[in-house]
C-alpha positions as CSV (number, residue, x, y, z in Angstrom):
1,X,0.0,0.0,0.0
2,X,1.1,3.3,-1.3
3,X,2.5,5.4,1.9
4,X,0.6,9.0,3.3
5,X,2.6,12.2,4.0
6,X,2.3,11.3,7.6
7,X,4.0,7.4,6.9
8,X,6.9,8.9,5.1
9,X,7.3,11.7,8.2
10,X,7.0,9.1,10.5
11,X,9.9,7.2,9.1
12,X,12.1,10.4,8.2
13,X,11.3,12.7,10.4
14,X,10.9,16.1,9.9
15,X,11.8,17.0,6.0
16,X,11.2,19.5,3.5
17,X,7.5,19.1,2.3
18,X,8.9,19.0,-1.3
19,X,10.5,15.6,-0.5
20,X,7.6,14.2,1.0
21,X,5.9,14.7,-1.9
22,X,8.8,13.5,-4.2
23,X,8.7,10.2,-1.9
24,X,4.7,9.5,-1.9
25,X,4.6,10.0,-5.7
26,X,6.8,6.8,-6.0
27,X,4.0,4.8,-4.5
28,X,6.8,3.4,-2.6
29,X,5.9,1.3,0.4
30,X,7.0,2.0,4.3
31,X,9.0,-1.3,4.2
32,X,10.8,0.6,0.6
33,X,11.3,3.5,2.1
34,X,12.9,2.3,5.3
35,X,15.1,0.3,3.3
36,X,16.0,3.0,1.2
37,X,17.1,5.4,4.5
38,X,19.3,2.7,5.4
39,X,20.8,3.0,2.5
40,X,21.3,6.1,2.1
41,X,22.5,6.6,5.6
42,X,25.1,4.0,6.0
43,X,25.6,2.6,2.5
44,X,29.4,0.7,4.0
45,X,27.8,-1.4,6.6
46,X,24.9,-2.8,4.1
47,X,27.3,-3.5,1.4
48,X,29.5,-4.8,4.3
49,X,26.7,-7.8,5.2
50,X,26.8,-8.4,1.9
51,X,23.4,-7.2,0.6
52,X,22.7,-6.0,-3.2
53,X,22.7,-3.0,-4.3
54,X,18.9,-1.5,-4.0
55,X,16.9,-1.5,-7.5
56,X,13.7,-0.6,-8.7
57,X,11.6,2.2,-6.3
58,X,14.5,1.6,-3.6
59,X,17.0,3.0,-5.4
60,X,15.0,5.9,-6.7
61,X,14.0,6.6,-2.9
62,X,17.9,6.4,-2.3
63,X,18.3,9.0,-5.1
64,X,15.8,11.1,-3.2
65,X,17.4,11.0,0.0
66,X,20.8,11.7,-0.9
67,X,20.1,14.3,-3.6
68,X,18.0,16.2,-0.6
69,X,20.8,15.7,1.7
70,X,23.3,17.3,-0.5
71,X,20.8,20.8,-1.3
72,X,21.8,23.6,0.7
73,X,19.4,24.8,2.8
């Protein structure tokens, strides 16, 4: 099931409206999305367990996260 601006809050925090919008238009789901945050906050100790490299919605949440990351504020 799709996630609501509140789901994505709820796993992120507080974040800039605009990404919260960028994230619910994926139709990602909360399990995506909390995959993706891993991710893209500690990309060494995933690919350290050995896991694959995220694909499909993951990796565009990833993109999502890190891109918003890097813009100044």
């Amino acid at each position: 099931m799709p996630m609501t601006s509140d789901d994505v809050i709820a796993i992120l925090g507080p974040v800039d409206e605009t990404l919260v919008a960028e994230v619910v238009a994926t139709r990602a789901t909360q399990a995506e999305l909390t995959e993706a945050f891993a991710w893209a906050s500690n990309d060494e100790a995933l690919i350290g367990e050995g896991r694959p490299l995220p694909s499909g919605r993951v990796a565009a949440l990833v993109d999502l996260l890190v891109l918003d990351e890097e813009e100044p504020e």
